[in-house]
N, CA, C and O atoms as CSV, one atom per row, in Angstrom:
chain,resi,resn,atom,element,x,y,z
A,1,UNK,N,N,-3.448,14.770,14.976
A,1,UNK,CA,C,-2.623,13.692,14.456
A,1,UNK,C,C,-2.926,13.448,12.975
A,1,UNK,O,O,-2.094,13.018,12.176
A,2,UNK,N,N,-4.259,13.778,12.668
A,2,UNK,CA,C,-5.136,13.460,11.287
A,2,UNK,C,C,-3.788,14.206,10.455
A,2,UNK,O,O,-2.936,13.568,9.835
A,3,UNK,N,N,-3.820,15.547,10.590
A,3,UNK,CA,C,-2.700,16.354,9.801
A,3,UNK,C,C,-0.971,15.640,9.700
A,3,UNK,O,O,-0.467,15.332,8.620
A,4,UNK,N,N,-0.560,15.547,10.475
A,4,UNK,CA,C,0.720,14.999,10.405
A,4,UNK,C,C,0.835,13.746,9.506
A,4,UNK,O,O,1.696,13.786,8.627
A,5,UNK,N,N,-0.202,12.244,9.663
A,5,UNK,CA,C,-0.427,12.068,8.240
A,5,UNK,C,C,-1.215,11.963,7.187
A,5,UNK,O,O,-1.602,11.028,6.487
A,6,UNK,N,N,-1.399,13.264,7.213
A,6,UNK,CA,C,-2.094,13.755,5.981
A,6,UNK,C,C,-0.355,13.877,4.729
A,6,UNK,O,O,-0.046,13.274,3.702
A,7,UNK,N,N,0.551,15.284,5.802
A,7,UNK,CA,C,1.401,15.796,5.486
A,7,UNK,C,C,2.187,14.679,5.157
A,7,UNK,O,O,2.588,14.481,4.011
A,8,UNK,N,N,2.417,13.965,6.076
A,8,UNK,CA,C,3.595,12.778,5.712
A,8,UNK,C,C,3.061,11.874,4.373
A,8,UNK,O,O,3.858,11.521,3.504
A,9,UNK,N,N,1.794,11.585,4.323
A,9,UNK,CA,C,1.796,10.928,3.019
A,9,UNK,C,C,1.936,11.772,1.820
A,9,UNK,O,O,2.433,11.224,0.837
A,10,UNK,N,N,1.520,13.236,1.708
A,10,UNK,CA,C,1.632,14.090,0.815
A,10,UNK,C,C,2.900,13.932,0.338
A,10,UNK,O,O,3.185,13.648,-0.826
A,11,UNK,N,N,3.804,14.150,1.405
A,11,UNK,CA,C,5.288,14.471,0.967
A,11,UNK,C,C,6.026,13.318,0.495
A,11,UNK,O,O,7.178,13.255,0.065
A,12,UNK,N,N,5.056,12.323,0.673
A,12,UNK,CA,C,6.034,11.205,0.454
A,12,UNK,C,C,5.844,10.890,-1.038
A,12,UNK,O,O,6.692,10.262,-1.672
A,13,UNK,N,N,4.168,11.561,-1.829
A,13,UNK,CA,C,3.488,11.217,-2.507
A,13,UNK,C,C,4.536,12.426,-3.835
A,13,UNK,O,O,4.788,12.237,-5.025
A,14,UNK,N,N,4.859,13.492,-2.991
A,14,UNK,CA,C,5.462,14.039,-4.081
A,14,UNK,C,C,7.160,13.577,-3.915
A,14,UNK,O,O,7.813,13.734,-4.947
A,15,UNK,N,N,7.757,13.140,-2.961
A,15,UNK,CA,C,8.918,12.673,-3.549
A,15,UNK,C,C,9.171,11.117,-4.184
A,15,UNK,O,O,10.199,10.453,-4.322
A,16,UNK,N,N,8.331,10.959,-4.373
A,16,UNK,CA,C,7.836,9.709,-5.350
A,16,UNK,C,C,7.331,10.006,-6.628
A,16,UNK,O,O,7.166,9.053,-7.389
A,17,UNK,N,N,6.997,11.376,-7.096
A,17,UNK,CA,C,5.817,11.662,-8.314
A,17,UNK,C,C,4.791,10.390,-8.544
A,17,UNK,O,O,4.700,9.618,-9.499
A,18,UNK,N,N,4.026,10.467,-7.257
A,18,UNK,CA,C,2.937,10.317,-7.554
A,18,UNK,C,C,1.846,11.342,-7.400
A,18,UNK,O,O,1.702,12.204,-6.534
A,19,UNK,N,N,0.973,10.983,-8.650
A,19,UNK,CA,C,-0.135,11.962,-8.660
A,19,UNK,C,C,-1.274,11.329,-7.499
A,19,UNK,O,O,-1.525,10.126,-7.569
A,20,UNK,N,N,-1.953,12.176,-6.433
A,20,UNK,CA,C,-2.931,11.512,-5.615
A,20,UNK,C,C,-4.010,11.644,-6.180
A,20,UNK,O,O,-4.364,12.522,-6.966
A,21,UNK,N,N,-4.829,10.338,-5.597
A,21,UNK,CA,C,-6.402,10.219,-6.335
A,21,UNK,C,C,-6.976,10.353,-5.220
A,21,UNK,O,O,-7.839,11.216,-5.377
A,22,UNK,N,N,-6.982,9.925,-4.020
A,22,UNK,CA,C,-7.826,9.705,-2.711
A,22,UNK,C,C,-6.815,9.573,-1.827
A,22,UNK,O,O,-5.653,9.176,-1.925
A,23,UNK,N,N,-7.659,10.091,-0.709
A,23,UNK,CA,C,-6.338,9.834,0.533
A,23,UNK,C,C,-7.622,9.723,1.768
A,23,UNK,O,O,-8.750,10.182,1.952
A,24,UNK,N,N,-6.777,8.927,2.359
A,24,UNK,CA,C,-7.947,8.525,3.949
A,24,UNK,C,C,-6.920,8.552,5.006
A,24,UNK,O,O,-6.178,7.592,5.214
A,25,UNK,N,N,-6.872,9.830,5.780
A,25,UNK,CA,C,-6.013,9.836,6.823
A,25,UNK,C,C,-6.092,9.254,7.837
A,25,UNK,O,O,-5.141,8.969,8.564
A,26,UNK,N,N,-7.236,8.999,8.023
A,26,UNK,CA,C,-7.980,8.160,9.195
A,26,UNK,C,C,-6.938,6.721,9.239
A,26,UNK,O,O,-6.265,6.353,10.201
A,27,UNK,N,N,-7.022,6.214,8.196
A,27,UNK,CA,C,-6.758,4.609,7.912
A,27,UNK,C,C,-4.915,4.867,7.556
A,27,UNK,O,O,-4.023,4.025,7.659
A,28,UNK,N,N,-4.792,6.388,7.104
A,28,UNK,CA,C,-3.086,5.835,6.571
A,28,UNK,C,C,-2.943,5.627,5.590
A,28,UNK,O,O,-1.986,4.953,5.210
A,29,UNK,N,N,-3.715,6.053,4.900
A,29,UNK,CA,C,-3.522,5.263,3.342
A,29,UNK,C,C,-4.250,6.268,2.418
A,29,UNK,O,O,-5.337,6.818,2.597
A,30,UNK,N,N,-2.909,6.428,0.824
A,30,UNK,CA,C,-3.115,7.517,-0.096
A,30,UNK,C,C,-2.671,6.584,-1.203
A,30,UNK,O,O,-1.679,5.856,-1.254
A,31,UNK,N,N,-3.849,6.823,-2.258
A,31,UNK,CA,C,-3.700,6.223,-3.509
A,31,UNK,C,C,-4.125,6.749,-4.174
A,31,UNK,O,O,-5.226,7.289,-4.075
A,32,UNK,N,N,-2.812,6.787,-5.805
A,32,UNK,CA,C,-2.158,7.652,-6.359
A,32,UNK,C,C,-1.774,7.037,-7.973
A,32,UNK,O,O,-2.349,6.015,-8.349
A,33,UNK,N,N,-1.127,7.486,-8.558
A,33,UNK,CA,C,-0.497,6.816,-9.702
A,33,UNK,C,C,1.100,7.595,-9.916
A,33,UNK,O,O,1.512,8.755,-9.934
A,34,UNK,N,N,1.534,6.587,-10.021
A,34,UNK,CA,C,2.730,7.364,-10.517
A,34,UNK,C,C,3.591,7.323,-11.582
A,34,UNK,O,O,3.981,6.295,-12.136
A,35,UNK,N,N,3.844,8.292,-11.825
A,35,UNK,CA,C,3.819,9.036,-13.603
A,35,UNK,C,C,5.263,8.437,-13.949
A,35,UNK,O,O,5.463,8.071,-15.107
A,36,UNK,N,N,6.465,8.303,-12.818
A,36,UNK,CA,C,7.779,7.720,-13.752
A,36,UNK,C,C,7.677,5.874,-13.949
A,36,UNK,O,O,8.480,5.199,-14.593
A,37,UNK,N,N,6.652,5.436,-13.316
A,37,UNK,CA,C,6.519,4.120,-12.903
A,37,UNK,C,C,5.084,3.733,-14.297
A,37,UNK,O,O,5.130,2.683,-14.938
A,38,UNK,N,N,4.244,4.516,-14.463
A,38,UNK,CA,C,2.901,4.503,-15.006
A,38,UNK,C,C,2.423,3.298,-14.594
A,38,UNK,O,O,2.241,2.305,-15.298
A,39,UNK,N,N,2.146,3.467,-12.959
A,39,UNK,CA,C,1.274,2.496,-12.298
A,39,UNK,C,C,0.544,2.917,-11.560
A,39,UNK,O,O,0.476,4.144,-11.485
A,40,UNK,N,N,-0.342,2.065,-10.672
A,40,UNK,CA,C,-1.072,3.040,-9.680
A,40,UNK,C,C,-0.507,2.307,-8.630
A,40,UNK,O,O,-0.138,1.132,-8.629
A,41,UNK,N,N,-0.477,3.457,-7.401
A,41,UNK,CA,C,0.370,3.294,-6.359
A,41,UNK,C,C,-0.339,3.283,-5.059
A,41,UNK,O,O,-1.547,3.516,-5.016
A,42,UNK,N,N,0.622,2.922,-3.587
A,42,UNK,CA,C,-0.151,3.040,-2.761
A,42,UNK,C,C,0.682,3.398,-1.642
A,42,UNK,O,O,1.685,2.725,-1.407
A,43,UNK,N,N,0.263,4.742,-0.670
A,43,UNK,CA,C,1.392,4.923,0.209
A,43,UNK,C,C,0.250,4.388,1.329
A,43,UNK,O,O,-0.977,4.291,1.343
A,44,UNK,N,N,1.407,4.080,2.302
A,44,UNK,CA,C,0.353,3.681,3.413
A,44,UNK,C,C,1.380,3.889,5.085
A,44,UNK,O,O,2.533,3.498,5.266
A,45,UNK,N,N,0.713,4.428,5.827
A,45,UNK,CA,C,1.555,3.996,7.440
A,45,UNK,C,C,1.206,2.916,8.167
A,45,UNK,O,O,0.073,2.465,8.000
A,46,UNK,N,N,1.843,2.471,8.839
A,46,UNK,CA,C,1.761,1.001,9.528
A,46,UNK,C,C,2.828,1.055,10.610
A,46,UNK,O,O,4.020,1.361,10.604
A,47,UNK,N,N,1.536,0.441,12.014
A,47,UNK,CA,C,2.634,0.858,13.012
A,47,UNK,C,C,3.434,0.051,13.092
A,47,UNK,O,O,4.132,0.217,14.092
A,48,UNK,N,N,3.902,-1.425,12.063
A,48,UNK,CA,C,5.121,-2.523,12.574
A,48,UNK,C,C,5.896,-1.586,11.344
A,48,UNK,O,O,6.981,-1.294,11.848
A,49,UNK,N,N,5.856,-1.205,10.471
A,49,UNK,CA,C,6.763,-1.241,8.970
A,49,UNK,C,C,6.679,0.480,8.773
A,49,UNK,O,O,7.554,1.173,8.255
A,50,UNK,N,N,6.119,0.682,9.015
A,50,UNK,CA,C,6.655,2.933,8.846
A,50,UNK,C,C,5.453,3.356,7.584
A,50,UNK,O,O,4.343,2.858,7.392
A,51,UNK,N,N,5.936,4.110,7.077
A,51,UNK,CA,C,5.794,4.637,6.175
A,51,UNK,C,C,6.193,3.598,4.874
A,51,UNK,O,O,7.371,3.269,4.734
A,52,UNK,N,N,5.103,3.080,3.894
A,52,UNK,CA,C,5.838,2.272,2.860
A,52,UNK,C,C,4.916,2.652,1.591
A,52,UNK,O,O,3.734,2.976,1.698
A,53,UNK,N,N,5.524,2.579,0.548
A,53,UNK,CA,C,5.259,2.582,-0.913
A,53,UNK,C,C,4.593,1.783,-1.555
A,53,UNK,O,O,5.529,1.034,-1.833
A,54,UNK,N,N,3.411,1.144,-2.203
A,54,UNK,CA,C,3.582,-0.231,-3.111
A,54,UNK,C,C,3.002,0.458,-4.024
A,54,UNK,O,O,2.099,1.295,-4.017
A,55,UNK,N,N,3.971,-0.246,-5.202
A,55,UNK,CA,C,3.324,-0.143,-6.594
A,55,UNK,C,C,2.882,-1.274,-7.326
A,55,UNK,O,O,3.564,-2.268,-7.580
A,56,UNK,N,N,1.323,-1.005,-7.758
A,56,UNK,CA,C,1.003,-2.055,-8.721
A,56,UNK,C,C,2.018,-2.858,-9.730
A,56,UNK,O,O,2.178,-2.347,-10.838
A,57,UNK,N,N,2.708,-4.064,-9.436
A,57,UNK,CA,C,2.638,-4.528,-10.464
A,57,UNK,C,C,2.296,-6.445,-10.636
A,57,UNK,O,O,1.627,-7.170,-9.899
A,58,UNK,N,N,2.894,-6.707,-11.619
A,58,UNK,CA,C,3.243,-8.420,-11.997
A,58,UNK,C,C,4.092,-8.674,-11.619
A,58,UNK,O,O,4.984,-8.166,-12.297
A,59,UNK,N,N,4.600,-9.430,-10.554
A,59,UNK,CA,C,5.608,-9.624,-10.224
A,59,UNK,C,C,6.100,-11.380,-10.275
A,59,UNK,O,O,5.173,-12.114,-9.932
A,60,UNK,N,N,7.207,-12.007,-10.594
A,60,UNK,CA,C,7.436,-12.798,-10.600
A,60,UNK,C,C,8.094,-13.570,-9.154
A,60,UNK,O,O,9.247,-13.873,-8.845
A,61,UNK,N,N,6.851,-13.710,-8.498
A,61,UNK,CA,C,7.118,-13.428,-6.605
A,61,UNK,C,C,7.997,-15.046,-6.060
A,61,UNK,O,O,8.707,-15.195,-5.065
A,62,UNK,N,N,7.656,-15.985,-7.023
A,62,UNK,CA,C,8.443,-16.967,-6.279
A,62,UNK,C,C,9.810,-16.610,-6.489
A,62,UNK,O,O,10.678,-16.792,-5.636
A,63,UNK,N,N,10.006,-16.123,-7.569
A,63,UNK,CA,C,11.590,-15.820,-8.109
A,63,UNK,C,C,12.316,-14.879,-7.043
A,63,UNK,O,O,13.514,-15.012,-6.794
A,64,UNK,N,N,11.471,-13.871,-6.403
A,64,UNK,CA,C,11.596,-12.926,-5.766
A,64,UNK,C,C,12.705,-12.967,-4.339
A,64,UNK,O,O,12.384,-13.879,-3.577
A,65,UNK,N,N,13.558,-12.398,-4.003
A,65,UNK,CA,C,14.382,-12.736,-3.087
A,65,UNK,C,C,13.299,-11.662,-1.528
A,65,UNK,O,O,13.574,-11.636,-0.329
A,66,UNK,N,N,12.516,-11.189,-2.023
A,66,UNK,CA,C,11.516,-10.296,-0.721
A,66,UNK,C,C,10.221,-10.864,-1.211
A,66,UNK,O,O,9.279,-10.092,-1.387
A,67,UNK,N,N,10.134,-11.696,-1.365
A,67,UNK,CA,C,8.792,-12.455,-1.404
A,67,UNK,C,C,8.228,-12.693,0.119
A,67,UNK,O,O,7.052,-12.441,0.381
A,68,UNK,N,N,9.225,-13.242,1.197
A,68,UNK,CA,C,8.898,-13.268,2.514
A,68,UNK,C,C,8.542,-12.295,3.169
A,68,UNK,O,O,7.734,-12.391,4.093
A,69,UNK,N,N,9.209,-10.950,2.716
A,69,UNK,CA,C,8.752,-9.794,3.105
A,69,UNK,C,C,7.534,-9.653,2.745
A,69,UNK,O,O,6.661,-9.982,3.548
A,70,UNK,N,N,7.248,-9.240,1.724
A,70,UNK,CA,C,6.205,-8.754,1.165
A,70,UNK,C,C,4.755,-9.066,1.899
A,70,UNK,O,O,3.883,-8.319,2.343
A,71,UNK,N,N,4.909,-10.767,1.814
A,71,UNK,CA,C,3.896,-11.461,2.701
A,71,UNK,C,C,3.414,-10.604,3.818
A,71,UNK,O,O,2.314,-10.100,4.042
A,72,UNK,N,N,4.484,-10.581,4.419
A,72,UNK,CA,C,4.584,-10.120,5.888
A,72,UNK,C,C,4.131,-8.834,5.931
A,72,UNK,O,O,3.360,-8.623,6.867
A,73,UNK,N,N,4.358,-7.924,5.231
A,73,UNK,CA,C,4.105,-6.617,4.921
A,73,UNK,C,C,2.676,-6.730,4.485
A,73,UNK,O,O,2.021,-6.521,5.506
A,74,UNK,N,N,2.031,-6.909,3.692
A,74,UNK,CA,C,0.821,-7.476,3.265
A,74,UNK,C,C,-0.155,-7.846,4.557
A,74,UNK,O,O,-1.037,-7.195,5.117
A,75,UNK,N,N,0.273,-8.899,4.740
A,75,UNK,CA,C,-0.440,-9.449,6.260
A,75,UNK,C,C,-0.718,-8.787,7.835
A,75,UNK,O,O,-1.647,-8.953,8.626
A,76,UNK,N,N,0.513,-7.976,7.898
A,76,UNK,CA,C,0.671,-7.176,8.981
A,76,UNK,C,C,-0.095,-5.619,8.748
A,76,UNK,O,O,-0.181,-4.930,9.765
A,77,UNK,N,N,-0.521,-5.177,7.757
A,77,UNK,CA,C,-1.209,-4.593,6.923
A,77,UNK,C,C,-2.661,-4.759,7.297
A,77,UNK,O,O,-3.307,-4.096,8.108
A,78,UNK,N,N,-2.981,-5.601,6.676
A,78,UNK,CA,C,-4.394,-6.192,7.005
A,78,UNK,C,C,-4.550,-6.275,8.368
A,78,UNK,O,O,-4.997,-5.215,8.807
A,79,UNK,N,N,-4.363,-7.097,9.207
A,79,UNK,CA,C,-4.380,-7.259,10.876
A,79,UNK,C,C,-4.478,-5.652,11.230
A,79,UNK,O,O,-5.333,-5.242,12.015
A,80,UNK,N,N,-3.650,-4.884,10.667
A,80,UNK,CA,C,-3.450,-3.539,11.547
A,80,UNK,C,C,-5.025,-2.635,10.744
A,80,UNK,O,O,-5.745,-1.762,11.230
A,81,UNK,N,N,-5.081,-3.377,9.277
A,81,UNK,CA,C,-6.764,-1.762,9.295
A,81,UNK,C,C,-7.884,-3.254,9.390
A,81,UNK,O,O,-8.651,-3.441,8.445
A,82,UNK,N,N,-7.882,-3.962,10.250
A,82,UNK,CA,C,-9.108,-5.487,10.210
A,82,UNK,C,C,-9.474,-5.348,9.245
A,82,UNK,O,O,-10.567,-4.784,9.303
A,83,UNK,N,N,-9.090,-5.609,7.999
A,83,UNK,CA,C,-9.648,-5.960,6.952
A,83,UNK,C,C,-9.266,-8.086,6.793
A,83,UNK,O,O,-8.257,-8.751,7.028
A,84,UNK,N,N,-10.357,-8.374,6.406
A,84,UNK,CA,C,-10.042,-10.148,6.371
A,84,UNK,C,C,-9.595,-10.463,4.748
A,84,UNK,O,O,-10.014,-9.832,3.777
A,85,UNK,N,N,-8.818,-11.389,4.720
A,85,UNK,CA,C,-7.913,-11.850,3.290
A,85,UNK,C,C,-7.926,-13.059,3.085
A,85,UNK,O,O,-7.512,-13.773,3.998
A,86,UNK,N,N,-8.400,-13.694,1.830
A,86,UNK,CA,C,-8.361,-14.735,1.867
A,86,UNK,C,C,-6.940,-15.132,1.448
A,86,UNK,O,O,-6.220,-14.494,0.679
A,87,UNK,N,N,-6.521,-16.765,2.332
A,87,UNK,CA,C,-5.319,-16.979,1.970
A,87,UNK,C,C,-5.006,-17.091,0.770
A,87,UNK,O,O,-5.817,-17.380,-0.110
A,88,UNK,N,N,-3.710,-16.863,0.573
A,88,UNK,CA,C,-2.989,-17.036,-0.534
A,88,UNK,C,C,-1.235,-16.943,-0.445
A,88,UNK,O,O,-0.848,-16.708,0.699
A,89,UNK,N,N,-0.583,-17.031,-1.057
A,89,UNK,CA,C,0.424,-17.389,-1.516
A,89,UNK,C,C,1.379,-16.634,-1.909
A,89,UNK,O,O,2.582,-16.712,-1.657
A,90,UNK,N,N,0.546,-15.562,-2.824
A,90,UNK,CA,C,0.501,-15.134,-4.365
A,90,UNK,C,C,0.771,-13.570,-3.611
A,90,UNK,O,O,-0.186,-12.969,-3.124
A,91,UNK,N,N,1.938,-13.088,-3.581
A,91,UNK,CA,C,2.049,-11.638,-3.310
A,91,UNK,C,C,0.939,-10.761,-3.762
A,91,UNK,O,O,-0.053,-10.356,-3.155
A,92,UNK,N,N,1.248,-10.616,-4.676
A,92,UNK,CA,C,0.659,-9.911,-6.001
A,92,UNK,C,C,-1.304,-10.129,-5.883
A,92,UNK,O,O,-2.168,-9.253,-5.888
A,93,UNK,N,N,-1.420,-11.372,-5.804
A,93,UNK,CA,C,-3.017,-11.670,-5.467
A,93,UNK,C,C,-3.732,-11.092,-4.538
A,93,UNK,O,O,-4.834,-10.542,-4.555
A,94,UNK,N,N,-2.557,-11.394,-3.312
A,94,UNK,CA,C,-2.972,-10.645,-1.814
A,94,UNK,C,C,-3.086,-9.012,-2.047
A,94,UNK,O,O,-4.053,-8.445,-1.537
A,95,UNK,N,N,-2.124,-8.238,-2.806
A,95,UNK,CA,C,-2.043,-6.993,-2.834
A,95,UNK,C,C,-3.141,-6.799,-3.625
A,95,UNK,O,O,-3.943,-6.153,-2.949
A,96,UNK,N,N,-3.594,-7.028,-4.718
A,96,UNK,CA,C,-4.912,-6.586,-5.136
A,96,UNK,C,C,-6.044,-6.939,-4.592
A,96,UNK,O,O,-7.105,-6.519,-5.054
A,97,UNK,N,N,-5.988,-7.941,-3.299
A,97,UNK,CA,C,-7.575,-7.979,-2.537
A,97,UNK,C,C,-7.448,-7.004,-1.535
A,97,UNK,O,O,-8.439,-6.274,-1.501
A,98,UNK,N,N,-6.516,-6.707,-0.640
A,98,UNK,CA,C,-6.231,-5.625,0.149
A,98,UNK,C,C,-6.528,-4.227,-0.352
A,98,UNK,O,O,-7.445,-3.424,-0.177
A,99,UNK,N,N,-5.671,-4.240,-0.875
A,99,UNK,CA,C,-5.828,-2.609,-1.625
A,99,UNK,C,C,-7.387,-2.425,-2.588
A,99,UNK,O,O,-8.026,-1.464,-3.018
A,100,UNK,N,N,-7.505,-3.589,-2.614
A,100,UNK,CA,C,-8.945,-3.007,-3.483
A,100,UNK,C,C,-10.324,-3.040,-2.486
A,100,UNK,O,O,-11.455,-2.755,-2.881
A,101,UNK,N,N,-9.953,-3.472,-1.042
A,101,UNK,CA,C,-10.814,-3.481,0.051
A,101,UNK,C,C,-11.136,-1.949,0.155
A,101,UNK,O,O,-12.097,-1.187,0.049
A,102,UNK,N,N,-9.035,-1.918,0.575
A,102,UNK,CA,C,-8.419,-0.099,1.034
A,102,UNK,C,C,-9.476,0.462,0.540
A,102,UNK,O,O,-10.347,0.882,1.302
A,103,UNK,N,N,-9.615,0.589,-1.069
A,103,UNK,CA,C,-10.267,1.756,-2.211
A,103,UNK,C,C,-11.420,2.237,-1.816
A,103,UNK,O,O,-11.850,3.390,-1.847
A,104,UNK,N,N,-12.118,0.769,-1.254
A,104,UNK,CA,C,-13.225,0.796,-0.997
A,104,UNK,C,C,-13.850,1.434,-0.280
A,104,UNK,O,O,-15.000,1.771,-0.560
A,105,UNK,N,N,-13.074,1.858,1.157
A,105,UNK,CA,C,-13.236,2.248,2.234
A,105,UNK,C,C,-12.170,4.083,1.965
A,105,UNK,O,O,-12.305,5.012,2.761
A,106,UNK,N,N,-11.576,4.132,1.173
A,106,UNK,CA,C,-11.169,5.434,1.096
A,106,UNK,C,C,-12.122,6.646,0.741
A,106,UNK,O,O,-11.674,7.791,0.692
């Protein structure tokens, strides 16, 4: 199963141009940067939401019409690799304590 996503994040990693830095198949999760975006990126699988993309950025999240998503995506995220989050609000806040847990453990 390790291989299938290995492959699936690969492919997803090049029809995105992102360049990969680390990948942890175990957990689902490949982080990357990507060169048309010049951010660093994050593919990840999740058994409520599939296969999904996030890219670092600033986002102006109350303004945001997927701000509810995001949350949710974020949160359902965490619950699924037990990683603990402190609350917040703040899309953008949450995604850099998560993902910088992810790094940790990649």
């Amino acid at each position: 199963m390790d291989k299938r996503i290995e492959n699936t994040l690969l492919e997803m990693a090049q029809a995105n141009q992102i360049e990969m830095e680390s990948i942890n198949t175990e957990r689902g999760i490949l982080f990357g940067h990507s060169m048309p975006f010049d951010a660093n990126a994050i593919i990840f699988v999740s058994a409520k939401h599939g296969v999904q993309v996030w890219y670092e950025h600033e986002g102006d999240c109350g303004a945001c019409s997927r701000y509810t998503q995001c949350i949710e995506l974020l949160w359902d995220l965490a619950d699924e690799m037990k990683i603990k989050l402190e609350k917040t609000d703040d899309p953008t806040e949450l995604a850099d304590e998560l993902f910088g847990k992810l790094r940790g453990l990649a």
